[in-house]
C-alpha positions in Angstrom: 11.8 50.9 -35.8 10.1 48.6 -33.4 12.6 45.9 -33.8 15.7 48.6 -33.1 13.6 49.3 -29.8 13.2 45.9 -28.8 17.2 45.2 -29.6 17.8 48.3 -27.5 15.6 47.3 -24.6 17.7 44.0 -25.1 21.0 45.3 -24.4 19.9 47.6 -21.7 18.6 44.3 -19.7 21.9 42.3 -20.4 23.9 45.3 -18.5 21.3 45.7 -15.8 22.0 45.4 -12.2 20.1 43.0 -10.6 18.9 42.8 -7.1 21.0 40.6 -4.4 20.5 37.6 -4.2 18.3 37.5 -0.9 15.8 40.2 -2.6 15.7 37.3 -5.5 14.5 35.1 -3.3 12.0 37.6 -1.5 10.4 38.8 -5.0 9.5 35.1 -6.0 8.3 33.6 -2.7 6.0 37.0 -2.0 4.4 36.4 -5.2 3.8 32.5 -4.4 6.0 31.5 -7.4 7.8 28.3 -6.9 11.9 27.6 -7.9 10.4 25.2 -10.4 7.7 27.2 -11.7 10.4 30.2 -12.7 13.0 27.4 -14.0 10.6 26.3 -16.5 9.0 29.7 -17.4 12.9 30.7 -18.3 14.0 27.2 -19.5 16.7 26.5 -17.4 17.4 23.6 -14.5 15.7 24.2 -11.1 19.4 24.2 -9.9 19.9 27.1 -11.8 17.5 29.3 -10.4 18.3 28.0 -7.1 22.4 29.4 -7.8 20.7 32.5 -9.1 19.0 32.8 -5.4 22.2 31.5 -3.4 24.4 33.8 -5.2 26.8 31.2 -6.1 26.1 31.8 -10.1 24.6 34.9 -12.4 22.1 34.5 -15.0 23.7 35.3 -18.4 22.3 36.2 -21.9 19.5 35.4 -22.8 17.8 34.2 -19.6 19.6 37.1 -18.1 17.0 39.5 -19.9 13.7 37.5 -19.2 15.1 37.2 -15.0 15.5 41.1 -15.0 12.1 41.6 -16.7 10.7 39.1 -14.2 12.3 40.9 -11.1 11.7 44.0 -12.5 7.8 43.2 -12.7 7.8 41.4 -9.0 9.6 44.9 -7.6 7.0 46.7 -8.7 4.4 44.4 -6.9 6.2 44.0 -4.1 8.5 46.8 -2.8 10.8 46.3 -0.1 9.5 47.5 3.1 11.3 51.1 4.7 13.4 49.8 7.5 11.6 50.1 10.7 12.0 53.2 12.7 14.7 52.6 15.9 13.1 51.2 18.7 13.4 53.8 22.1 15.9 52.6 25.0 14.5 50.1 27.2 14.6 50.6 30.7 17.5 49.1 32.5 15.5 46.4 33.8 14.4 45.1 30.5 16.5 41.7 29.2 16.8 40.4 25.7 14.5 38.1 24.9 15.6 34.8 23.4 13.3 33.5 20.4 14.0 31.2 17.1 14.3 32.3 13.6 11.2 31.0 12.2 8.7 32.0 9.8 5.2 33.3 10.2 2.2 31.6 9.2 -1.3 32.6 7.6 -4.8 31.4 7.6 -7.0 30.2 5.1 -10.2 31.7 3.8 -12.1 31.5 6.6 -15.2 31.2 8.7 -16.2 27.8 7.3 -15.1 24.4 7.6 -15.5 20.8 9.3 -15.0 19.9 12.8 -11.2 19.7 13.9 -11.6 15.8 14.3 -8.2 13.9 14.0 -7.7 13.1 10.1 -8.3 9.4 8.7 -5.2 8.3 7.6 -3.0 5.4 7.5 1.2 6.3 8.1 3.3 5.7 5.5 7.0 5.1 5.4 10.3 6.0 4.2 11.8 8.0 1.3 15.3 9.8 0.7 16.1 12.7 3.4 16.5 16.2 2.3 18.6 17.5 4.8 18.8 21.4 5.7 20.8 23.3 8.4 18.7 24.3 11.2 18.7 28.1 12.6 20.2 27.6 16.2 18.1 29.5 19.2 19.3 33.0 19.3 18.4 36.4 20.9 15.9 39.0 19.8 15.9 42.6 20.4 13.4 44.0 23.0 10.6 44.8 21.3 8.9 48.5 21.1 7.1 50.3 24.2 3.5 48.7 23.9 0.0 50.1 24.4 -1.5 48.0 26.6 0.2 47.9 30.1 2.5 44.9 29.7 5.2 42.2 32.1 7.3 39.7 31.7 6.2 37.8 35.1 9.0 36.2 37.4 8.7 32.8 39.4 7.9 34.9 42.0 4.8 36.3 40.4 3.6 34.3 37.6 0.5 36.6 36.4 0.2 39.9 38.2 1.9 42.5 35.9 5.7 43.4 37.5 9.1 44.3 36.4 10.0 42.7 32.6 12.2 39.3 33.0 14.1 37.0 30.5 11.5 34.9 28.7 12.4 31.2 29.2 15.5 30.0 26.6 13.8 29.1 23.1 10.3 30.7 24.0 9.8 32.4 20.7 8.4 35.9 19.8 6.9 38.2 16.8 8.7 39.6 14.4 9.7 43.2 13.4 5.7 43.5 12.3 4.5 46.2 14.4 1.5 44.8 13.6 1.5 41.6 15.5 4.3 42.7 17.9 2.9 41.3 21.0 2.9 37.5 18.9 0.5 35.2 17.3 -1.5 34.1 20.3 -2.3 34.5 24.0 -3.5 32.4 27.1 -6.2 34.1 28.4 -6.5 33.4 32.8 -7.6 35.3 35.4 -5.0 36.5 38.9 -6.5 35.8 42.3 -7.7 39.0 42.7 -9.9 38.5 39.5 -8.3 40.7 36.9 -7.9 39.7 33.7 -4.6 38.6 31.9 -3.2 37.3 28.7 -0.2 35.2 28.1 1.9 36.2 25.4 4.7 34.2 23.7 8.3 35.6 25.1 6.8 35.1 28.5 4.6 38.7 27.8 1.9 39.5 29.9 -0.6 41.4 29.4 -3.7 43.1 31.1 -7.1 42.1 29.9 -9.8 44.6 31.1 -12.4 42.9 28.7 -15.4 41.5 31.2 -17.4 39.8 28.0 -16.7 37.3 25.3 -17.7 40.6 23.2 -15.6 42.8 24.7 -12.8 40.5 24.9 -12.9 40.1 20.7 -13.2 43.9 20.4 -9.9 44.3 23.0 -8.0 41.7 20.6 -8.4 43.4 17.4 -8.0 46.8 18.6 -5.7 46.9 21.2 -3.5 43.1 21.9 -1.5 43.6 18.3 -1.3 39.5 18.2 -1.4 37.9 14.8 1.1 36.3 12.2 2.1 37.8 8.8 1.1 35.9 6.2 3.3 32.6 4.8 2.8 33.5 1.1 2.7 36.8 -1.2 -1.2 36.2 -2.5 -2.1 34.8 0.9 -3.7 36.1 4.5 -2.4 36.9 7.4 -3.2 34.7 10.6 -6.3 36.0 12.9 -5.4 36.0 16.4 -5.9 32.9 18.8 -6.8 32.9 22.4 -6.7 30.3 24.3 -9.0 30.4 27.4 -8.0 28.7 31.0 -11.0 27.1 33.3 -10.5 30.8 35.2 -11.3 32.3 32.2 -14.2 30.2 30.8 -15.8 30.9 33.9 -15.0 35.2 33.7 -16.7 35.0 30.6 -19.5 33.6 31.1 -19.0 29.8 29.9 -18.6 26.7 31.6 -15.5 24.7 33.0 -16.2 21.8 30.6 -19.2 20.9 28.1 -22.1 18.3 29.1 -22.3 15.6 27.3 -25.1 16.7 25.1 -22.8 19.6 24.5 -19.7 17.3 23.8 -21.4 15.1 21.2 -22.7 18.1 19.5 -19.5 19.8 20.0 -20.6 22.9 20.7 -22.8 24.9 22.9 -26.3 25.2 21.9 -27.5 28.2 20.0 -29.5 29.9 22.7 -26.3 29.9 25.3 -26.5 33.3 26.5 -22.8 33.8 25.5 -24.0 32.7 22.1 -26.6 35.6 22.2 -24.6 38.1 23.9 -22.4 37.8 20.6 -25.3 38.0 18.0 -26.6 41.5 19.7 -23.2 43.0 19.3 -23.4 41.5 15.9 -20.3 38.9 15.9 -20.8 35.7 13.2 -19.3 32.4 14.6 -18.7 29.4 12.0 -20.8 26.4 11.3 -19.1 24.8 14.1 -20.5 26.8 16.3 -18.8 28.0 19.8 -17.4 25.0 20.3 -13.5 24.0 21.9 -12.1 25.7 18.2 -14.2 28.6 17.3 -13.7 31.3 14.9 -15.7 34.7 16.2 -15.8 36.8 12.7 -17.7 40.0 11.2 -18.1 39.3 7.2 -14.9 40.9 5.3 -14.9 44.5 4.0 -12.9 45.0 0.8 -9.5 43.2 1.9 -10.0 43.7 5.8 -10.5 40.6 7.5 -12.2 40.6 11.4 -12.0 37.5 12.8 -10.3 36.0 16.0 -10.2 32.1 16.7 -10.4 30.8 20.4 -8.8 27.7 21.2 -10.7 26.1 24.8 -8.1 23.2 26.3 -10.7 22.3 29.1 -13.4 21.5 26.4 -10.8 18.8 24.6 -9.2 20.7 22.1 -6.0 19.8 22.4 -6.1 16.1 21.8 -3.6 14.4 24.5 -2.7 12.1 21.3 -1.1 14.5 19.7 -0.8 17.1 22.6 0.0 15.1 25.6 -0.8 17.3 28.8 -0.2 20.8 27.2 -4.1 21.5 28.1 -3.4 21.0 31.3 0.4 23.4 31.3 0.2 26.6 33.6 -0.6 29.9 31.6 2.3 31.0 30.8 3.8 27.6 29.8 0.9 27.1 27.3 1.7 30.1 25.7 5.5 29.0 25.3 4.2 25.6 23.8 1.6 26.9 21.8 3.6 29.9 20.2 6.6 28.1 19.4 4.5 25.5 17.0 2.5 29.0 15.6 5.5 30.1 14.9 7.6 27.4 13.3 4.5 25.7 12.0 1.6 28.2 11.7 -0.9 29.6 14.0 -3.3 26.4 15.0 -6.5 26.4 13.1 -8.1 23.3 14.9 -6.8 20.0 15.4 -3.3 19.3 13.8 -5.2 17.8 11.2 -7.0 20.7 10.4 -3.9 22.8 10.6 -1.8 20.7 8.5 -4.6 20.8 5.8 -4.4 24.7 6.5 -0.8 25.1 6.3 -0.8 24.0 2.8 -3.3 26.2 1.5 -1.7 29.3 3.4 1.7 28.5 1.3 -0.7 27.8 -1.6 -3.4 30.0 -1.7 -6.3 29.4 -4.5 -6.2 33.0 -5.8 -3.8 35.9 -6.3 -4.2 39.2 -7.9 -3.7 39.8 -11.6 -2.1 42.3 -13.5 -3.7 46.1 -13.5 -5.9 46.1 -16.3 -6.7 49.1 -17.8 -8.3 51.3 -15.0 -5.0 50.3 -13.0 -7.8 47.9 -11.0 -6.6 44.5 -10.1 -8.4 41.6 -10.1 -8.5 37.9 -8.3 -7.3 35.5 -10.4 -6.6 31.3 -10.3 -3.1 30.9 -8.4 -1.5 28.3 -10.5 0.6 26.8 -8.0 -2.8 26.2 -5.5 -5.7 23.7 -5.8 -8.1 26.6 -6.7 -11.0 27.4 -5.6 -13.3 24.5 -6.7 -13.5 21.3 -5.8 -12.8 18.3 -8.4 -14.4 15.3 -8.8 -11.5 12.1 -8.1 -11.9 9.3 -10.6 -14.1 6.2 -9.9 -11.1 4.3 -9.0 -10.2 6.8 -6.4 -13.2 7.7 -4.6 -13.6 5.7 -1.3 -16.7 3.6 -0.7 -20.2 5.9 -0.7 -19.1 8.7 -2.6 -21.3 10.1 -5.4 -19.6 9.2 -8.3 -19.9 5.8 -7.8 -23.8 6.1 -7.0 -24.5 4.5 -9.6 -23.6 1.1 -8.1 -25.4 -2.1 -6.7 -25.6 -1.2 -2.8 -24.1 -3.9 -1.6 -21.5 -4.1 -4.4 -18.0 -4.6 -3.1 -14.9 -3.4 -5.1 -11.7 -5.6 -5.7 -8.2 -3.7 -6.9 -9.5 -3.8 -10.7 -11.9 -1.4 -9.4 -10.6 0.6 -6.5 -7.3 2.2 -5.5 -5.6 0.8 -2.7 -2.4 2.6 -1.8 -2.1 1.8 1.9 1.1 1.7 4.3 2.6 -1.7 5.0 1.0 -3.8 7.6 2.8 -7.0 6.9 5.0 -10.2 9.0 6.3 -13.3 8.3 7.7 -16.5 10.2 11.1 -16.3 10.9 13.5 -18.3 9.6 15.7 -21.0 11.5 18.7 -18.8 11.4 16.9 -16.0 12.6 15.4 -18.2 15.5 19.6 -18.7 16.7 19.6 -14.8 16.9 19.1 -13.2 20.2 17.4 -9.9 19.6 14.5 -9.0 17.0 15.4 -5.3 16.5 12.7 -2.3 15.4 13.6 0.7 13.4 11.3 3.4 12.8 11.6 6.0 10.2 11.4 9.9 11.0 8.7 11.9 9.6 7.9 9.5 6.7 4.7 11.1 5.6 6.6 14.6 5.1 9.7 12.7 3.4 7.1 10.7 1.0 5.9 14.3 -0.1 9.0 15.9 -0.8 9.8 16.2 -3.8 6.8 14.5 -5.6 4.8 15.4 -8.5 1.2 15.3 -7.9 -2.0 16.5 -9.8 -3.6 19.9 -9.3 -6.3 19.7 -11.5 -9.0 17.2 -12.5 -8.2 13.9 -13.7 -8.6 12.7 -18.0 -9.4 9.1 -18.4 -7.3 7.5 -21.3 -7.3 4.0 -22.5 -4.3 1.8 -22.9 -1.6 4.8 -22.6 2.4 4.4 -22.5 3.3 4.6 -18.8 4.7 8.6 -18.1 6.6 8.3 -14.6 6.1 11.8 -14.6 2.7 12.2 -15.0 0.6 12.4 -11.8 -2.6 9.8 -12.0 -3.9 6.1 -11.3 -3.2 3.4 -13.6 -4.7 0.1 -14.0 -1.9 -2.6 -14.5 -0.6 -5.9 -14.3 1.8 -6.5 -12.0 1.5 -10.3 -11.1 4.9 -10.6 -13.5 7.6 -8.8 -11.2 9.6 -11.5 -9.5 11.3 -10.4 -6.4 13.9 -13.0 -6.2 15.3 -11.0 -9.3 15.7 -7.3 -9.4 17.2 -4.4 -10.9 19.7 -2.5 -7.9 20.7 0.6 -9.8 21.9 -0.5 -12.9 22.7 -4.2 -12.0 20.5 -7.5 -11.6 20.5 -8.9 -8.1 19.4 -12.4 -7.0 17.0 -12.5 -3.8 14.9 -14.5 -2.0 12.1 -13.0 -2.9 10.0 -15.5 0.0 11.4 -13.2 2.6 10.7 -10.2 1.2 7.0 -8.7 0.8 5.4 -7.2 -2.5 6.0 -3.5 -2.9 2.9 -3.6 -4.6 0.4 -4.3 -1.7 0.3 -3.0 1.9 -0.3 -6.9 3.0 2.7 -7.8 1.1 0.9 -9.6 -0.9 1.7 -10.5 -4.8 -1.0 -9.2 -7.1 -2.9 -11.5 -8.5 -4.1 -9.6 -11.6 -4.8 -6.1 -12.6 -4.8 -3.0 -10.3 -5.0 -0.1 -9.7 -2.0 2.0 -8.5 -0.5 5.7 -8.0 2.4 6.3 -10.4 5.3 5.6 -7.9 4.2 2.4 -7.5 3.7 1.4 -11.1 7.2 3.2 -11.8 9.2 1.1 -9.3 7.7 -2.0 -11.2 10.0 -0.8 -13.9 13.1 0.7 -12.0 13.0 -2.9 -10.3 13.7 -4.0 -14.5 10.1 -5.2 -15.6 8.1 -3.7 -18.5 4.6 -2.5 -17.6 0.9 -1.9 -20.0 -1.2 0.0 -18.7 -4.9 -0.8 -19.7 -6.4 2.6 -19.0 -5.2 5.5 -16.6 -7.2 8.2 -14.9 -3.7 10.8 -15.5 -3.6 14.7 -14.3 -1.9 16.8 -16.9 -1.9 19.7 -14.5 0.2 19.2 -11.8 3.0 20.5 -9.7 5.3 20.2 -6.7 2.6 21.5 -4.4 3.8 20.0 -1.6 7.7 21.1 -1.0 6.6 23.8 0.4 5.0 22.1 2.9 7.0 19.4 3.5 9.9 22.2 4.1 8.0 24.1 6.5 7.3 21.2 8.5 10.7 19.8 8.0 12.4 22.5 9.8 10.0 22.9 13.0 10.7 19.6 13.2 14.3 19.9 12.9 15.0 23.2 14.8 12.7 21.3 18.2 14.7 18.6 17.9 18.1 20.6 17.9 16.2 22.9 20.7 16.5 18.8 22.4 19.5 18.2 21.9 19.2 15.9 18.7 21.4 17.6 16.4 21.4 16.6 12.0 25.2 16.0 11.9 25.3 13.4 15.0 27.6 10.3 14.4 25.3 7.0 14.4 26.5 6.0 18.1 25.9 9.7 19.1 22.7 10.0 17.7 21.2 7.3 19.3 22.7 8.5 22.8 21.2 11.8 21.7 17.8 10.6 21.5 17.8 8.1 24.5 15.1 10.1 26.8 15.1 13.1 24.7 11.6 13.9 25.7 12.8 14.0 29.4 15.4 17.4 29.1 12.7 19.4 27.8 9.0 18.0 27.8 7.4 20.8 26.7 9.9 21.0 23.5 8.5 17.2 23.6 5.5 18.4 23.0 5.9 20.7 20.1 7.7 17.7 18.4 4.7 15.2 18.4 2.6 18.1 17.5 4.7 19.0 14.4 4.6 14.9 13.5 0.9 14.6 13.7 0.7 17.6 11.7 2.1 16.0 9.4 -0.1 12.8 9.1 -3.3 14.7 9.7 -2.7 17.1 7.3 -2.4 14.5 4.8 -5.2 12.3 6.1 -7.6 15.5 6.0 -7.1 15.1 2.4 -9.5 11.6 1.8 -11.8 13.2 5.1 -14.8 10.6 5.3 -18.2 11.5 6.6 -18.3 12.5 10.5 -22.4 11.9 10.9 -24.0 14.8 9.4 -26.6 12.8 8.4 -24.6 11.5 5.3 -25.7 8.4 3.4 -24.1 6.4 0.5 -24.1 8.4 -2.7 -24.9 11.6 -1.4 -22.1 14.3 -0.8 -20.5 15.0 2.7 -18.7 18.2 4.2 -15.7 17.8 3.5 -16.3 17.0 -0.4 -17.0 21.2 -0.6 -13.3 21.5 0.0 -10.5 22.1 -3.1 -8.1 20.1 -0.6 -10.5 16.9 -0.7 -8.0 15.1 -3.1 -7.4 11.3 -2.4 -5.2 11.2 -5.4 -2.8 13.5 -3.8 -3.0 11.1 -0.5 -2.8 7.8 -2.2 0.6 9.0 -4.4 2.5 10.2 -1.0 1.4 6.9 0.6 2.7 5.0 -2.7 6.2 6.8 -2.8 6.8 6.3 0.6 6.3 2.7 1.0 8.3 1.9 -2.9 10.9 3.9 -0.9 11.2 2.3 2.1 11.4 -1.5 -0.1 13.7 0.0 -1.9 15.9 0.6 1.0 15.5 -3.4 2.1 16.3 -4.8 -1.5 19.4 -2.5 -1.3 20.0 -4.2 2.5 19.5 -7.8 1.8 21.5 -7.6 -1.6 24.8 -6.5 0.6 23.8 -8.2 3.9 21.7 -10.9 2.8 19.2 -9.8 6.3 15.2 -9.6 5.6 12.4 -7.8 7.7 10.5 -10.0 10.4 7.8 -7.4 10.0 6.7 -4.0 8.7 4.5 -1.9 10.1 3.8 1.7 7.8 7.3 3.4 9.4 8.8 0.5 11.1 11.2 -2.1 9.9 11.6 -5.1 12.7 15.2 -7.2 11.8 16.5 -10.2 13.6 19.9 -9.0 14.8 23.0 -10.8 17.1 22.6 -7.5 19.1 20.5 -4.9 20.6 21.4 -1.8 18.8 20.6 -0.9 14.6 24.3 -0.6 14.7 24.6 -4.7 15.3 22.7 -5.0 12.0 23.0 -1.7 9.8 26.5 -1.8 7.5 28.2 0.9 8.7 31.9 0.9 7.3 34.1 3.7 8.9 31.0 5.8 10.0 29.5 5.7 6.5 26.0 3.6 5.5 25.1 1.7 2.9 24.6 3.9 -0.4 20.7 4.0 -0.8 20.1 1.9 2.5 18.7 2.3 6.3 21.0 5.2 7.6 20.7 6.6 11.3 19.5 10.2 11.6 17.1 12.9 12.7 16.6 13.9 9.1 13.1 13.2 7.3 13.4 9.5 5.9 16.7 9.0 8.4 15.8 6.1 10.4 16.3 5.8 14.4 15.6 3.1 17.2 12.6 2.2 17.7 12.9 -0.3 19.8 14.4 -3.5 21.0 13.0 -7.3 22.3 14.1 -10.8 22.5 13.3 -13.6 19.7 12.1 -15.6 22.7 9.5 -13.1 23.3 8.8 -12.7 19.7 8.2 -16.5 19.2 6.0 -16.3 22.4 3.9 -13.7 21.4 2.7 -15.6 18.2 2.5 -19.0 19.9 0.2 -17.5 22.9 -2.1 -16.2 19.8 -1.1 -19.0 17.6 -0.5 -16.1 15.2 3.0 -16.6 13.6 2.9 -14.1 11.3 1.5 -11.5 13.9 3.3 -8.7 13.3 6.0 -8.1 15.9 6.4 -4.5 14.7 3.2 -3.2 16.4 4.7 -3.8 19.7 8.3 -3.8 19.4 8.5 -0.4 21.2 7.7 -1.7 24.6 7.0 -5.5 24.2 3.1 -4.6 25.6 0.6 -7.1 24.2 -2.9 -7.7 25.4 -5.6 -9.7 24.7 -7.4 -6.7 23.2 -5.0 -6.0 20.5 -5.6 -9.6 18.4 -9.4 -9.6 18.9 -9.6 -11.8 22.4 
């Protein structure tokens, strides 16, 4: 009888309606499930479950039954919200509001965590492009009455509270969450006649009748509605941020700027009576302490979280590297800056760094609920897409200098590449050729993005690694391997499916970032052992530390990232579909039609590298010493591995794009620094040496573009002041790419 059940229940699914398309899509990503993850659960092409989502093809028998079921399940967890009540007129006055179209981010489990330093990293460099469109600037409605007493100030009267005005063209602003209405963050000043305001995004203002740091917490959670919805289904939402002028440092009760005791401790010290005013109304801050990021936070209660972050520009946290002058932006212009990266990136966290180690934990978070068991009670349970909750161990091979697993050796003991993973971006020259010297121009292209394009796409290990000796070389299987590569000759190469003679003296290894050919056996990440056999050459591993959990963790991430990248620099007037000559017009002095746009830019690209720098952190002080554990080691996202694989693909890719050039033009790189190609060319433009025919590049080569792994100008000088550069340092392989942007060399830079 069971069996005539279960073919019933069949036939009933086959003729079931399924949800649209877009609720598809909604069920999977609120329930942190990847395209991949569902493909493979249902046995079918990723591209298949992505048609499912587009609407452009329907499941059929049997995957059919198995989707419903799955739909069926997520609809259950996650019901579509009610559509939100109609918003009351608003008053004649009141104008639309123009915002972007972006997403909403979350935080990570909080109140712990190192200092928002910038990340140790080393930038990578090119890989394939996935392009996307990019949602264009358009207008929001005016959001509901609020309950605090709220403007939109004018020129004319740029804090005191007034009649509503247009917010500034592409300042963005909340959602439809009532919730977080008001946006993800304020700016926090005080008006000349000492009152109290905050900055909203959308150019909202709003009044602040908090006179303490206490009060001022209690006012954001209950009152300011500021805060982000959460990025994925098993995640958090974001906590609010303020970000406190001088004027308002000063209101409550702390000073301008920290000492320099203060600074090096980065923090205030623990009896600061603004520290104690916040014990006695029994508010938690973070190890870091109340420092330029702190997080101000009462433990959790079941799943309410009450926390707020404060962000203080006057005490350096906003590093001018990565921030230019945004610290130093009026209120309301902060605000505009600061939301529009909350928004298309995530609420800030700390230092980009720390919030592009953030953002991929709030798209991946280490726990999710479980089924109802049978009391209907659900439980937290290991997210399989995430890095869980623990920490791993990385293998010997890829644990940096001091760490505890390799305590065991001699102090001084110094490790060679048989014994220590090196997967570094290029840093490699060479002297040009007599040809080259008859050229007029040496010619620097940089690639966009090239950390985020290295990640797309790639496989990496979630779990901890399983040593194996002499194994067949998987190119799919995540790890480090130890092998021989001293064999691959570069004057002869596999292009695609063909064998291509080059002179291989002009071009440097792919297996080194020196450029250097290996001597013997190494250790590598698995893109780099698999381009020794796409470029045609058999490979033996000896032995492999390999990670037979593992995922796409980083799409998401790179996505995100990708489009606030994107969507800025369309907001500048770069735009993805550009014609080469276009394009570059395009981004000649882009930064000047917008700088504050500028700004958001550079912050999404060091987002970008610090994120993936945060994940081999080294020591910061604390006291560490060799073999004995440091902060950051307490952290699931400590994974070198992960680093060293994104760093591998992109530089493979980006030699794979110059074997793919000199085979059709016969033209080698000068230099190479991690993102930037340097070329001798006849002229001044990439379009003098890139093979364009008809508007079209070369198939797998350099091609101009604002896309991830797209290349643009980086810059242009002579040969003659090429060849004097490395004759005034008698360096003639110094590598030109370090200062082809502006032809600025000093004394400094080569160690005089």
């Amino acid at each position: 009888m069971s069996e005539l059940f279960d073919a019933v229940d069949a036939l009933l699914a086959s003729r079931a309606a399924l949800p649209p398309p877009t609720e598809r899509k909604r069920l999977r990503a609120a329930h942190g499930l990847t395209i991949d993850e569902v493909a493979t659960a249902l046995k079918v092409r990723r591209a298949t479950v992505s048609g499912w989502e587009s609407g452009k093809t329907e499941p059929r028998p049997p995957e059919r039954d198995a989707y419903a079921r799955l739909l069926d399940k997520l609809t259950e967890l996650y019901p579509a919200a009610p559509p939100a009540p109609a918003a009351p007129p608003a008053p004649a006055e009141d104008a639309a509001v123009p915002t972007t179209s972006v997403g909403a981010s979350a935080p990570a489990e909080a109140p712990t965590g190192p200092k928002p330093d910038a990340a140790e990293t080393t930038t990578p460099v090119n890989t394939q492009p996935s392009a996307a469109p990019v949602t264009p600037v358009t207008a929001a409605p005016t959001a509901a009455p609020r309950s605090a007493r709220t403007t939109r100030p004018t020129s004319a009267t740029p804090r005191r509270p007034g009649a509503k005005t247009a917010a500034p063209a592409a300042t963005p602003v909340s959602g439809t969450d009532l919730r977080f209405e008001n946006g993800p963050l304020a700016v926090i000043d005080v008006d000349p006649e000492g009152a109290g305001v905050a900055y909203c995004t959308g150019g909202l203002v709003l009044d602040v009748p908090a006179k303490t740091l206490p009060a001022l917490v209690d006012w954001t959670l209950g009152e300011a509605k500021l805060g982000q919805p959460k990025l994925s289904g098993p995640g958090k939402d974001a906590d609010p941020l303020l970000v406190l002028t001088e004027a308002a440092c000063e209101r409550y009760g702390l000073p301008a700027s920290l000492n320099e005791q203060e600074r090096l401790a980065g923090r205030l010290p623990e009896d600061h009576k603004v520290v104690k005013q916040l014990a006695r109304a029994e508010w938690k801050l973070t190890k870091r302490g109340l420092g330029p990021w702190a997080r101000i936070y009462r433990p959790a209660t079941g799943s309410a979280r009450t926390c707020v972050q404060l962000c203080i520009p006057s005490w350096q946290a906003l590093d001018t590297r990565h921030w230019g002058q945004a610290g130093q932006l009026p209120p309301a212009e902060l605000a505009r800056v600061l939301g529009l990266y909350a928004t298309r990136v995530m609420t800030p966290r700390g230092s980009t760094a720390v919030t592009g180690l953030e953002l991929m934990t709030a798209l991946h978070p280490p726990t999710r609920a479980s089924e109802p068991d049978a009391d209907g009670k659900r439980h937290s349970e290991h997210n399989p897409s995430s890095l869980g909750k623990d920490p791993v161990d990385p293998a010997p091979c890829e644990a940096p200098d001091g760490h505890p697993v390799l305590a065991d050796l001699p102090r001084f003991h110094v490790r060679g590449p048989a014994e220590k993973l090196f997967e570094e971006a290029y840093d490699w020259a060479r002297p040009m050729t007599d040809a080259e010297c008859t050229l007029h121009h040496l010619v620097g292209i940089d690639v966009n993005m090239a950390f985020a394009a290295g990640a797309n796409g790639l496989n990496v290990g979630l779990g901890a690694p399983t040593h194996v000796k002499a194994p067949a070389f998987d190119p799919k299987l995540p790890g480090s391997w130890l092998v021989d590569l001293s064999h691959v000759d570069l004057s002869r190469v596999k292009a695609g499916k063909e064998w291509v003679e080059l002179d291989g003296s002009l071009l440097p290894s792919p297996f080194t970032p020196k450029g250097e050919t290996p001597a013997g056996p190494a250790w590598y990440a698995t893109p780099t052992v698999a381009y020794a056999v796409e470029l045609g050459y058999d490979v033996r591993p000896l032995e492999a530390y390999v990670r037979y959990e593992n995922g796409r963790y980083l799409d998401g991430w790179y996505g995100r990232l990708r489009d606030a990248y994107l969507a800025t620099m369309v907001d500048l007037g770069v735009d993805t579909d550009l014609a080469p000559a276009d394009f570059l017009a395009a981004m000649d002095r882009y930064k000047d039609r917008d700088p504050q746009l500028a700004i958001v830019a550079s912050a999404v690209k060091a987002t970008v590298k610090g994120g993936l720098g945060k994940l081999r952190e080294r020591p910061r002080g604390e006291g560490w010493r060799p073999g004995r554990p440091w902060r950051a080691l307490s952290r699931p996202t400590w994974r070198p591995d992960i680093r060293a694989a994104v760093i591998s693909r992109t530089r493979v890719n980006l030699h794979r794009k110059i074997v793919k050039h000199a085979a059709f033009t016969g033209q080698y790189p000068v230099a190479i620094l991690s993102d930037c190609v340097v070329y001798a060319s006849a002229g001044p433009s990439p379009l003098d040496f890139l093979p364009y025919r008809e508007g079209k590049p070369l198939p797998g080569g350099f091609k101009l573009g604002i896309n991830p792994g797209l290349v643009k100008h980086e810059g242009t000088q002579s040969v003659l002041w090429g060849e004097e550069v490395r004759e005034r340092f008698d360096a003639p392989e110094l590598n030109l790419a370090r200062y082809i942007k502006d032809g600025t060399v000093t004394d400094a830079d080569n160690g005089e």
